[in-house]
C-alpha positions as CSV (number, residue, x, y, z in Angstrom):
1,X,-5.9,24.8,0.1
2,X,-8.7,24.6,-2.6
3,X,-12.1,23.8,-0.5
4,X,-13.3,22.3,-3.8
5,X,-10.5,19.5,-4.1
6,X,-12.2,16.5,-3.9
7,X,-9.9,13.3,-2.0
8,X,-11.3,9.8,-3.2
9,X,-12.2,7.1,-0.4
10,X,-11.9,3.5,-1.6
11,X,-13.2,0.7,1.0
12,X,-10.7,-1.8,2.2
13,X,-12.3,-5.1,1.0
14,X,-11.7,-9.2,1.4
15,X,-9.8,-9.0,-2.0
16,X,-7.3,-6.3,-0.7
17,X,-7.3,-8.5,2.7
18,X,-6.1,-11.1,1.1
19,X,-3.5,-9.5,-1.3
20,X,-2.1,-8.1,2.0
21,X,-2.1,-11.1,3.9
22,X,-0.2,-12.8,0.6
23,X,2.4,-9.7,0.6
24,X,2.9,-10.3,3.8
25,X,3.7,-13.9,4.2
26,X,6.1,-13.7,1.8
27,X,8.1,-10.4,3.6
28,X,8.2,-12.3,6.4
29,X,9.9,-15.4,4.9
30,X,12.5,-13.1,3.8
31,X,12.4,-12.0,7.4
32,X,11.2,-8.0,6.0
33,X,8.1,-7.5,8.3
34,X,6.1,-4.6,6.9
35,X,3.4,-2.9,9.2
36,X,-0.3,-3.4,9.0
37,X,-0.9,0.2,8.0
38,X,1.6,-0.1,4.8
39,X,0.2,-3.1,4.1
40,X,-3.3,-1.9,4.0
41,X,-2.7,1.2,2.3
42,X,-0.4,-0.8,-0.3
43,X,-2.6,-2.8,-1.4
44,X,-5.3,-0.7,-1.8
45,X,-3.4,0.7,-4.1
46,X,-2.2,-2.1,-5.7
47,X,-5.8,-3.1,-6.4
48,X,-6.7,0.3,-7.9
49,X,-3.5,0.7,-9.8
50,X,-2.7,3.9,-8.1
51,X,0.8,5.0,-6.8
52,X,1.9,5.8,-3.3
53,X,3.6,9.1,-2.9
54,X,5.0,9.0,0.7
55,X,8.3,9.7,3.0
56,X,8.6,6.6,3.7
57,X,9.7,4.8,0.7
58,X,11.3,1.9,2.0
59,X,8.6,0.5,3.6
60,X,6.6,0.9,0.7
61,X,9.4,-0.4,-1.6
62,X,9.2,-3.9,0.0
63,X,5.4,-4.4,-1.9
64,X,6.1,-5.9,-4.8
65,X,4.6,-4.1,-8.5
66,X,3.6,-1.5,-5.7
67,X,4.2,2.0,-7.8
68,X,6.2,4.0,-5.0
69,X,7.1,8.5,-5.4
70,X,9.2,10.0,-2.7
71,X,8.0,13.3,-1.7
């Protein structure tokens, strides 16, 4: 591992809070529940533009524009 990688913290703010909360009322009408944790990180990402690289794609899959890589 390179000790000078850097890794990039964003804050979770109201505006991401509310994007998840939106994402998720709509999963739910279509009776696809996704976890608080996927919803965070998704749109956190979703906010930023970024990507989610991850194992578990098909969690991620159900955020809609949400950019998804399988490891």
């Amino acid at each position: 591992m390179d000790s000078g990688a850097l890794t990039r913290v964003e804050p979770f703010t109201k505006e991401m809070g509310q994007l998840a909360a939106k994402v998720d009322a709509e999963a739910r009408k279509q009776g696809l529940p996704i976890s608080f944790a996927d919803l965070q990180i998704g749109a956190t990402a979703l906010h930023f533009g970024y990507a989610i690289g991850t194992l578990n794609v098909r969690h991620f899959k159900m955020i809609p524009g949400l950019m998804v890589r399988s490891f």
